[in-house]
C-alpha positions as protocol buffer text, in pm:
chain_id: "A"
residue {
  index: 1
  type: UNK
  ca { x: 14542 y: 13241 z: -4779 }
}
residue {
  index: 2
  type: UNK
  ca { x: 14395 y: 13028 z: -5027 }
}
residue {
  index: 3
  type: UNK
  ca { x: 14436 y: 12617 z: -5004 }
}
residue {
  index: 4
  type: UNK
  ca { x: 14536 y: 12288 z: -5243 }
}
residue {
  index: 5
  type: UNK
  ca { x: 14500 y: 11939 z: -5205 }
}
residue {
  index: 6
  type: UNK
  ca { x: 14812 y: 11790 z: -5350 }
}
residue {
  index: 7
  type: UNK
  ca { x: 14861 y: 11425 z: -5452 }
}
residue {
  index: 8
  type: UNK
  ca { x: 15170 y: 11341 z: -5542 }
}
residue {
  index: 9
  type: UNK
  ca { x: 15347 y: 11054 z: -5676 }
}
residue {
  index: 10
  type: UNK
  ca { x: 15656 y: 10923 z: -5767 }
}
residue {
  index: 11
  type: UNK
  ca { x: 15922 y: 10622 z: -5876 }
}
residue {
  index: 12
  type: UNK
  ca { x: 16081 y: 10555 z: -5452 }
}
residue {
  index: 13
  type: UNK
  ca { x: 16418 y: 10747 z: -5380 }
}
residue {
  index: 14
  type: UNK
  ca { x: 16577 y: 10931 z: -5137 }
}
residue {
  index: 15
  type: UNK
  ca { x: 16467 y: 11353 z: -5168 }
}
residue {
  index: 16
  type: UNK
  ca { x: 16102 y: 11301 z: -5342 }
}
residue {
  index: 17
  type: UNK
  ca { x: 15970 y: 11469 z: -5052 }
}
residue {
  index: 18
  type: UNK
  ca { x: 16257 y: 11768 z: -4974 }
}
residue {
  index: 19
  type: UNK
  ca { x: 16233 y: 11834 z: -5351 }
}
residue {
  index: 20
  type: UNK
  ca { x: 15821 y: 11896 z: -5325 }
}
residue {
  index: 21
  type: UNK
  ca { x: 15919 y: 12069 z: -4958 }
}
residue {
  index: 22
  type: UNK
  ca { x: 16138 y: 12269 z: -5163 }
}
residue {
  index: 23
  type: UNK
  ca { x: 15922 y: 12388 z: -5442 }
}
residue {
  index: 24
  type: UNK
  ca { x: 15630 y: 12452 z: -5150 }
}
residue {
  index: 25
  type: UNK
  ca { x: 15834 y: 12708 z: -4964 }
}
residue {
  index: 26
  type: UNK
  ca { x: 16029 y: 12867 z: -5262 }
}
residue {
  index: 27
  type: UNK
  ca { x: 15675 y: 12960 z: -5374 }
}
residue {
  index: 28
  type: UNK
  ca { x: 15552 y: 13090 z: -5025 }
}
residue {
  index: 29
  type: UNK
  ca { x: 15350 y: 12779 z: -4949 }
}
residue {
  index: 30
  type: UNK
  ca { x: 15276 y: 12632 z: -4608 }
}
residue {
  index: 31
  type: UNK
  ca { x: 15286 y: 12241 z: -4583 }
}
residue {
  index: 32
  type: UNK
  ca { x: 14984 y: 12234 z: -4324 }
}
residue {
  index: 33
  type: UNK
  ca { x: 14934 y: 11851 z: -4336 }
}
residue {
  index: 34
  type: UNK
  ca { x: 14993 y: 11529 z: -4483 }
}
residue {
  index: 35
  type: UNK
  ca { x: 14983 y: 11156 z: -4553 }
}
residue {
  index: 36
  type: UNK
  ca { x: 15261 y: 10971 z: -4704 }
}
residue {
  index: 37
  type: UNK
  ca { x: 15391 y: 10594 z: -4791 }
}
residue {
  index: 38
  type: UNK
  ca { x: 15578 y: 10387 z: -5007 }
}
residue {
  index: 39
  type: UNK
  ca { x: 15394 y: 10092 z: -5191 }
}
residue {
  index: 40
  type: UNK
  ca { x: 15540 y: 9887 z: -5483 }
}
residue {
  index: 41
  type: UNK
  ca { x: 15845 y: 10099 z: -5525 }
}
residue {
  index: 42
  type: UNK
  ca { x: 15622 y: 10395 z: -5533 }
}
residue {
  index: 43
  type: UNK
  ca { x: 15614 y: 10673 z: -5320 }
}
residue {
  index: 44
  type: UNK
  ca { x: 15225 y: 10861 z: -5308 }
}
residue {
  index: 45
  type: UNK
  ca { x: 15130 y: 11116 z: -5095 }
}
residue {
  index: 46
  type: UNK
  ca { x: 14847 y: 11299 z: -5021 }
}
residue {
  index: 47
  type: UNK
  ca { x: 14916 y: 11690 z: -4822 }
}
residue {
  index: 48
  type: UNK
  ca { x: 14739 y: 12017 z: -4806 }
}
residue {
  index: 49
  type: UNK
  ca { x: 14938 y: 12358 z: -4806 }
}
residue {
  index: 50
  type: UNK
  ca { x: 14823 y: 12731 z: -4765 }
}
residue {
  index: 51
  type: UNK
  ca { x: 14968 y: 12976 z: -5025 }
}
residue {
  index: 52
  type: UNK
  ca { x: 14917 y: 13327 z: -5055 }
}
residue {
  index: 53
  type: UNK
  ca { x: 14651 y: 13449 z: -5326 }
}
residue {
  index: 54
  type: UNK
  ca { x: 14955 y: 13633 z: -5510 }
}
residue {
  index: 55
  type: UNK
  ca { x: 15214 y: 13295 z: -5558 }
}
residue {
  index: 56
  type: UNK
  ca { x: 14887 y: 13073 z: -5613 }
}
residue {
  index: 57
  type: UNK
  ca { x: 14951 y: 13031 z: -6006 }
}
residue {
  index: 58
  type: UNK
  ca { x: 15316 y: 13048 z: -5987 }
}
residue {
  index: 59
  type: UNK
  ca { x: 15336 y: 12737 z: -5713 }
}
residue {
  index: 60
  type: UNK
  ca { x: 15079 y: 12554 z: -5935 }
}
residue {
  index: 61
  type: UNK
  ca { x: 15309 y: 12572 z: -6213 }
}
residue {
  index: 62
  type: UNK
  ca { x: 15617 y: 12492 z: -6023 }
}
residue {
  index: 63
  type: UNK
  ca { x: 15415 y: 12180 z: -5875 }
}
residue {
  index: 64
  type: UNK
  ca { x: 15334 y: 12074 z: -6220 }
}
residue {
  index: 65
  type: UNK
  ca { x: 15678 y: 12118 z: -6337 }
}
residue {
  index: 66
  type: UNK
  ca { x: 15821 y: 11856 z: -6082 }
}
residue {
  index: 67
  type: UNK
  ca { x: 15712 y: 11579 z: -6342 }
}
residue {
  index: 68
  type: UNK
  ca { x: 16028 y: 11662 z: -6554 }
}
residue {
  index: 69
  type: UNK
  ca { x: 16198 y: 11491 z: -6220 }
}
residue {
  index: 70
  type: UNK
  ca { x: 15933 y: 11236 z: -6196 }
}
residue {
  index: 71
  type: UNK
  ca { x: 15705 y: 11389 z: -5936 }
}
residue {
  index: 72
  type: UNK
  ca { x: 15368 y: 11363 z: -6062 }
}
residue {
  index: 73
  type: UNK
  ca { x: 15128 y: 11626 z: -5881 }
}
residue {
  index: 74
  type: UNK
  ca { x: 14792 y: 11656 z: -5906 }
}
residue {
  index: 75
  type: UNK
  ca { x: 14609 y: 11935 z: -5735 }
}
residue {
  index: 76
  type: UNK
  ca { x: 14260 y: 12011 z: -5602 }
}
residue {
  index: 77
  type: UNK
  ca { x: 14131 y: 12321 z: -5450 }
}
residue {
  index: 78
  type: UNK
  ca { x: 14060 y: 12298 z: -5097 }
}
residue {
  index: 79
  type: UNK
  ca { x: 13641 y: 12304 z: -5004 }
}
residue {
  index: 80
  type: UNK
  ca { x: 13507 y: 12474 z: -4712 }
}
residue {
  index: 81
  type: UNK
  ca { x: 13466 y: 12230 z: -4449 }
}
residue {
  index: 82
  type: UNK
  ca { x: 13129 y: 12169 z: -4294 }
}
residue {
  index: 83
  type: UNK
  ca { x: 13082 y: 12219 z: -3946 }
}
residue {
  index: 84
  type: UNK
  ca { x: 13098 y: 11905 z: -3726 }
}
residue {
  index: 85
  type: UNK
  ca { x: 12768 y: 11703 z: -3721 }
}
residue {
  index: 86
  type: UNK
  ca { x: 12985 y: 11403 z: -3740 }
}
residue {
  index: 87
  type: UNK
  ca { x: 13209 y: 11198 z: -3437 }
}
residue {
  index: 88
  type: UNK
  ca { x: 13510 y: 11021 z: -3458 }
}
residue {
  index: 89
  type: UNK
  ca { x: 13504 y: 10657 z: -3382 }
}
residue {
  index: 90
  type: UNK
  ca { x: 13823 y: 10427 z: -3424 }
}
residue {
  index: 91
  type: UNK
  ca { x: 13753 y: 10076 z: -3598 }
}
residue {
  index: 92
  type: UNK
  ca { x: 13989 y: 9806 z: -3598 }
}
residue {
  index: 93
  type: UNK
  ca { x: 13979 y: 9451 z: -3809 }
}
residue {
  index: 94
  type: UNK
  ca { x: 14173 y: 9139 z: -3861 }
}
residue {
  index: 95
  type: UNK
  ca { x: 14030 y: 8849 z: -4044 }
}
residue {
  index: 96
  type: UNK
  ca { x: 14129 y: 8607 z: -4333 }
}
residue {
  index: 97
  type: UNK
  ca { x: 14240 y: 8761 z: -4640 }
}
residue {
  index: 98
  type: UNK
  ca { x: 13988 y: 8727 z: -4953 }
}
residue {
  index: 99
  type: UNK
  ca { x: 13906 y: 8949 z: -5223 }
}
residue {
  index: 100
  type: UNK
  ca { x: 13630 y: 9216 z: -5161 }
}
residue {
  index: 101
  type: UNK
  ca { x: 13648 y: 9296 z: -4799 }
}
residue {
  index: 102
  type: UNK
  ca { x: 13687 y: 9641 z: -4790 }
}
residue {
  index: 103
  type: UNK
  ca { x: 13417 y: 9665 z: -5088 }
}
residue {
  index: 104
  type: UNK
  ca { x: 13176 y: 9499 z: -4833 }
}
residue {
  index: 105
  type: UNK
  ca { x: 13278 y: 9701 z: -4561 }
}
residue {
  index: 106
  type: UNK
  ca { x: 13256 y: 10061 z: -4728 }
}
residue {
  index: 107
  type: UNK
  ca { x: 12975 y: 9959 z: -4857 }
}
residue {
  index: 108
  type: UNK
  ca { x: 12777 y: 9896 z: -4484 }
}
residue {
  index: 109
  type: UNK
  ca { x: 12939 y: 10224 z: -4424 }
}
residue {
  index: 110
  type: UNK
  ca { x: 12822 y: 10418 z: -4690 }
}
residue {
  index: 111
  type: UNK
  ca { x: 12447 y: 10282 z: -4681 }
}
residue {
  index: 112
  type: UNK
  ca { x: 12479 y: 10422 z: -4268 }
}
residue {
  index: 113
  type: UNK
  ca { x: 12596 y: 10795 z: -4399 }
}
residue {
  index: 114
  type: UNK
  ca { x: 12936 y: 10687 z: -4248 }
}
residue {
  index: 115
  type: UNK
  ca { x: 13257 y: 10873 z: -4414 }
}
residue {
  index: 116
  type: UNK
  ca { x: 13595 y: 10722 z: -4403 }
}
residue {
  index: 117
  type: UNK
  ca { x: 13835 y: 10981 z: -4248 }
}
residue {
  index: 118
  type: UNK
  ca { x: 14147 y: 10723 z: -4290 }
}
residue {
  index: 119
  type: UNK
  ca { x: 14183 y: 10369 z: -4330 }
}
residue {
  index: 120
  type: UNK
  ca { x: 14529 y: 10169 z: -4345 }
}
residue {
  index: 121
  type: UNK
  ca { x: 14504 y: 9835 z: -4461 }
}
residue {
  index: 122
  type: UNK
  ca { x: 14777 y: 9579 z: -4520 }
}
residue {
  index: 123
  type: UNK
  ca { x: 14772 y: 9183 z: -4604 }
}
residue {
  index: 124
  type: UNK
  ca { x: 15042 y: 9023 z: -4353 }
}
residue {
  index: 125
  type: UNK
  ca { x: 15118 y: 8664 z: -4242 }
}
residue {
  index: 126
  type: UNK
  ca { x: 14953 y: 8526 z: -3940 }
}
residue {
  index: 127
  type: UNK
  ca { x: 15206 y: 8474 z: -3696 }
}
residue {
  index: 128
  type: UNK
  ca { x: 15159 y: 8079 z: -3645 }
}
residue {
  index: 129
  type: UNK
  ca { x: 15053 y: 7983 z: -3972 }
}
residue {
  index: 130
  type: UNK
  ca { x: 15172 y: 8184 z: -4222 }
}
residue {
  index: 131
  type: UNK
  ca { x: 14804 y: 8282 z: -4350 }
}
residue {
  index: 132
  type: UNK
  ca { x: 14701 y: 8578 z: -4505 }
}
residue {
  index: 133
  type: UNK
  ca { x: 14596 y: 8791 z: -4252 }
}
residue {
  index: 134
  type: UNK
  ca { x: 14396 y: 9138 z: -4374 }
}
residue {
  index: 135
  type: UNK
  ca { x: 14428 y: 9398 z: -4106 }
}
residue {
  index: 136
  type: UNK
  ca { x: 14251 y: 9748 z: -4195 }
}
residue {
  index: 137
  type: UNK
  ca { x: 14272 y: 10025 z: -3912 }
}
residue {
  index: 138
  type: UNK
  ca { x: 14015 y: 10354 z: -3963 }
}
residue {
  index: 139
  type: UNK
  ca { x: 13943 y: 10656 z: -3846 }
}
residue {
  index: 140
  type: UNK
  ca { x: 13524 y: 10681 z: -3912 }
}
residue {
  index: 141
  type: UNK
  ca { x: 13299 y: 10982 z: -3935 }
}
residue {
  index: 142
  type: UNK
  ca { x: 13006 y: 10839 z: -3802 }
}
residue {
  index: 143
  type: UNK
  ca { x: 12714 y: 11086 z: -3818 }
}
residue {
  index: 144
  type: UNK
  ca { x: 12542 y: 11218 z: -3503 }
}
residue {
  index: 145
  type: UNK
  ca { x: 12215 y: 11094 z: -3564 }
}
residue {
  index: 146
  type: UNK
  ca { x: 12345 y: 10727 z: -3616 }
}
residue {
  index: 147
  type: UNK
  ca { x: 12335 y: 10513 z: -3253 }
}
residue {
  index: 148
  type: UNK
  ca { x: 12644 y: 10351 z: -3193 }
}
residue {
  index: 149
  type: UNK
  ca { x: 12458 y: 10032 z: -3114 }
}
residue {
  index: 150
  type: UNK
  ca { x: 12300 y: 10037 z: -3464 }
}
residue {
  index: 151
  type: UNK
  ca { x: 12649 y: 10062 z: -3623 }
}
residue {
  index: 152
  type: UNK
  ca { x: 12801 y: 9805 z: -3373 }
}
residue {
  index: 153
  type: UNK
  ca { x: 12522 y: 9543 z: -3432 }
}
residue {
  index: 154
  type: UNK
  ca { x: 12530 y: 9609 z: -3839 }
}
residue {
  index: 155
  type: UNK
  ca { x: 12912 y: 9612 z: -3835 }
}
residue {
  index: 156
  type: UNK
  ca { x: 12920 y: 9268 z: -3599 }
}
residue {
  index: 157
  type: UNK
  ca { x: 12673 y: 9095 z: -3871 }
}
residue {
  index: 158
  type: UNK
  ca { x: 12873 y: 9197 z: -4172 }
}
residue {
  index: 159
  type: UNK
  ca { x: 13193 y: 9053 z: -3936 }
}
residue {
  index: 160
  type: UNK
  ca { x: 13046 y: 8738 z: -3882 }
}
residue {
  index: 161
  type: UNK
  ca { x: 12922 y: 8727 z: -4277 }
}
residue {
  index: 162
  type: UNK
  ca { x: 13346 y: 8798 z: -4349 }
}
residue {
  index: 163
  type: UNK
  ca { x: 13476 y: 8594 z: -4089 }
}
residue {
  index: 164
  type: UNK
  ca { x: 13636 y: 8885 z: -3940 }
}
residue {
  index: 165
  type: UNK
  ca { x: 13728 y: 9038 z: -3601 }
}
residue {
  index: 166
  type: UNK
  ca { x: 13587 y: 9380 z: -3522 }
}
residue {
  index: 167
  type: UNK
  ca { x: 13673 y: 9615 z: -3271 }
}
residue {
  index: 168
  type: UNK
  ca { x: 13518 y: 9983 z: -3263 }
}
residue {
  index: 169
  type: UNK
  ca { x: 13618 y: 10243 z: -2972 }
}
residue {
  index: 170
  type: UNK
  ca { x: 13529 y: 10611 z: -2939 }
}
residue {
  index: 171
  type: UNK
  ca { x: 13826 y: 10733 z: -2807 }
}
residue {
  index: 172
  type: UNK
  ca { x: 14048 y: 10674 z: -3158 }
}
């Protein structure tokens, strides 16, 4: 069983995601896993399905030919995946909205070897005031070999640098 990456996106309406369901299993596909959410009036998505070797080409095609309906589709072969020298540590943050914060945050990450598994972010009033309020919830690969006092204590400067609230935990 060979695998595909699919993004998808399309204008927000009711059967986007039974019609790309649809095309998946009338080509033999299995939807294995994915993310999905509506932003702007747009629906994106991002899911990965198993198909047999023999209906590979034929679901690509069908995939591609969703766009006469809207669905825009691009695909990516699945990699191997490496085995695990990574853990899984939960990070939570809240702090005044301004531009750049997850640039300065990915970056810290990046310069520790740290891979971003999933991140949600949203910009939502603060419940007395009516501020801004940026709130970003991820789900880090932090490599075994980093200490999780060295990525606290880097994370907790770059938190007090953004005015931010910080919270990692290793159970996520």
């Amino acid at each position: 069983m060979d695998h595909l990456v699919l993004t998808v996106f399309a204008p927000d309406k009711p059967g986007q995601v039974e019609r790309i369901a649809q095309c998946i299993a009338e080509h033999g596909g299995n939807w294995l896993e994915s993310r999905m959410s509506r932003m702007a009036g747009q629906f994106a998505g991002i899911l990965r399905v198993g198909v047999p070797a023999e209906a590979y080409d034929e679901l690509v095609d069908a995939l591609q030919a969703l766009s006469a309906h809207g669905i825009r589709v691009l695909i990516a072969e699945s990699g191997i995946e490496q085995s695990c020298t990574w853990k899984p540590i939960a990070m939570e943050l809240v702090g005044n909205d301004r531009p750049g914060i997850v640039r300065d945050i990915t970056r810290l990450l990046s310069e520790q070897g740290v891979n971003l598994e999933r991140l949600v972010t949203e910009v939502r009033p603060a419940p007395m005031s009516s501020e801004p309020l940026f709130h970003a919830e991820a789900i880090l690969a932090v490599p075994l070999t980093l200490s999780l006092d060295v990525l606290q204590s880097r994370l907790e400067t770059l938190a007090d640098d953004l005015m931010v609230e910080l919270v990692l935990r290793s159970d996520p």
